[in-house]
C-alpha positions, 0 to 999 in steps of 0.5 A: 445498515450495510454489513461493511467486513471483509477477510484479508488473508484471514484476518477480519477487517471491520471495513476494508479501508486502509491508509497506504503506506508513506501517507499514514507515519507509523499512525500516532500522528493522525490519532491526534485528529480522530479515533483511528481505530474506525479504520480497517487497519493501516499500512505503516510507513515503508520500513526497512533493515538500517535508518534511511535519510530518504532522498534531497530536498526537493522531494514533492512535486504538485501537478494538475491531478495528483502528485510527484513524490521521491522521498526514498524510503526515508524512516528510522530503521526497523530496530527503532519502529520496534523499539520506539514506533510500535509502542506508541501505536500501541497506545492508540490503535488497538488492531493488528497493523500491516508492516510494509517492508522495504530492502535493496536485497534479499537478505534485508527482506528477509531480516526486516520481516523476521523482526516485524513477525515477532512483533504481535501488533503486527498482522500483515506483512506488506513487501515492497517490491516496487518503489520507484524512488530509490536505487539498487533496490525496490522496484528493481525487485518488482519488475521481474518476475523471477525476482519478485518470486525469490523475494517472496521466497525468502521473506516466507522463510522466515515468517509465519504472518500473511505476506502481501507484496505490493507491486509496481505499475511500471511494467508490461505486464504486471500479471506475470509477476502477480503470478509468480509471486503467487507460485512464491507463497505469497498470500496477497497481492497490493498493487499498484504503487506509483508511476514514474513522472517528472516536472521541469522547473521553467526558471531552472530549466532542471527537473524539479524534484533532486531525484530527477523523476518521482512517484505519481499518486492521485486521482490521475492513476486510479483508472491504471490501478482499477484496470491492474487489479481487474486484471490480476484478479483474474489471474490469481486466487489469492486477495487483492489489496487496490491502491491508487487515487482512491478518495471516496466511497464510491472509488472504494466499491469500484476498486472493490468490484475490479476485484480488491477485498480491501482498499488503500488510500494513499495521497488522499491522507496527504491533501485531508487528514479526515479522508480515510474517516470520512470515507467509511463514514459514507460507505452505508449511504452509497451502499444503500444508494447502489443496492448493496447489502454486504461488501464482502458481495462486491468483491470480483462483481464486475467480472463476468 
């Protein structure tokens, strides 16, 4: 059998599938369909400084491959993910777990990770710099490199864990800001999230989603995510975390010869519960199937 471990910013994942953030909960829910400790780890639902009710009702909009989501950070706050969240984790799931982090300033940044770095569950730190569907914050920050450096800034101020920043797709060009976050201090980098779409309602002639426009996930945004990360890789030395329309084996080793050392997958946990399971399941066959011994190996191998 193939040798599926991988390093994530010094931490050793058993195999480098990861369930993204917004699609997992805080993880006790999806314990109740299988042992998610086969899992690399996971990446909890975005947390930020106060509660969040998230945005109106109609959040989700299907569409022909993937879907639209303006959910707007909603969760219960980070004094509530300690204090409730974590420990019923606890009881389920028993390796470190990558917080992802939410904020509409630099000073709720660097609060929310300064609470989540002293929580020992917690292995990695994934800051959102890039969620399209909120205001005042969130992408805002990702979408200029001198911001995304002095968030990076102020979250490695106060923390001593790896700190990962995931970014946003909705630029032109996304390597500078990997870049920059990297001269920041940051010790990884997660792309993409979503892109911006919208769908109008024929009856109402009105965009379906309350928000207007959402986040597109799925298959539809895999090709952008392997073309990010091929091209970030090759900008910057630290890892790689590739997200976007991951749903089976062969996207993971794809992802992963564009140049991640692990693999989230987002929108697959919404349309199957079992798919992160049953991705790691299939990972020996199509490793043996292309000649792969160790994944650590494919890591950057499409690069010349």
């Amino acid at each position: 059998m193939g040798e599926l471990s991988v390093t994530l910013c010094g931490v050793e994942l058993s195999n480098p599938v990861i369930p993204a953030s917004g699609t997992f909960g805080y993880g006790y829910e999806f314990a109740e369909y299988y042992d998610i400790n086969c899992l690399g780890t996971f990446s909890f639902k975005g947390t930020t400084r106060e509660p969040r009710f998230g945005n109106p009702q109609p959040r989700i909009a299907e569409c022909g491959a993937g879907l639209l989501n303006a959910v707007g950070l909603q969760n219960p706050g980070v004094e509530a993910v300690i204090a409730e969240e974590l420990p019923k984790l606890a009881k389920v799931f028993c390796k470190p777990v990558m917080a992802n982090v939410s904020g509409f300033s630099l000073e709720d940044y660097a609060y929310t990770c300064a609470r989540l770095d002293g929580q020992p569950q917690v292995g990695w730190l994934e800051v959102n710099i890039s969620c399209p569907n909120v205001h005042g914050g969130g992408m805002s920050f990702g979408t200029d490199p001198a911001a995304a450096a002095s968030v990076v800034r102020a979250v490695k101020a106060v923390t001593k864990k790896p700190v990962i920043v995931k970014l946003t797709p909705n630029v032109t060009d996304v390597v500078s800001v990997a870049r920059a976050c990297e001269d920041a201090g940051a010790d990884g980098i997660s792309l993409i999230n979503t892109l911006l779409g919208m769908r109008i309602d024929l009856k109402r002639k009105r965009p379906l989603l309350a928000n207007g426009t959402g986040g597109l996930s799925g298959p539809a945004v895999f090709p952008v995510a392997v073309r990010m990360v091929y091209q970030v890789y090759e900008a910057v030395s630290v890892p790689i975390v590739g997200v976007g329309g991951v749903r089976s084996a062969e996207d993971v080793i794809e992802m992963m010869l564009a140049g991640a050392t692990a693999v989230e997958v987002g929108a697959a946990n919404l349309v199957d519960p079992y798919a992160c399971r049953d991705i790691i399941a299939a990972l020996p066959a199509v490793m043996e199937r292309y000649g792969i011994e160790n994944l650590r190996d494919m890591i950057g191998g499409a690069h010349g």
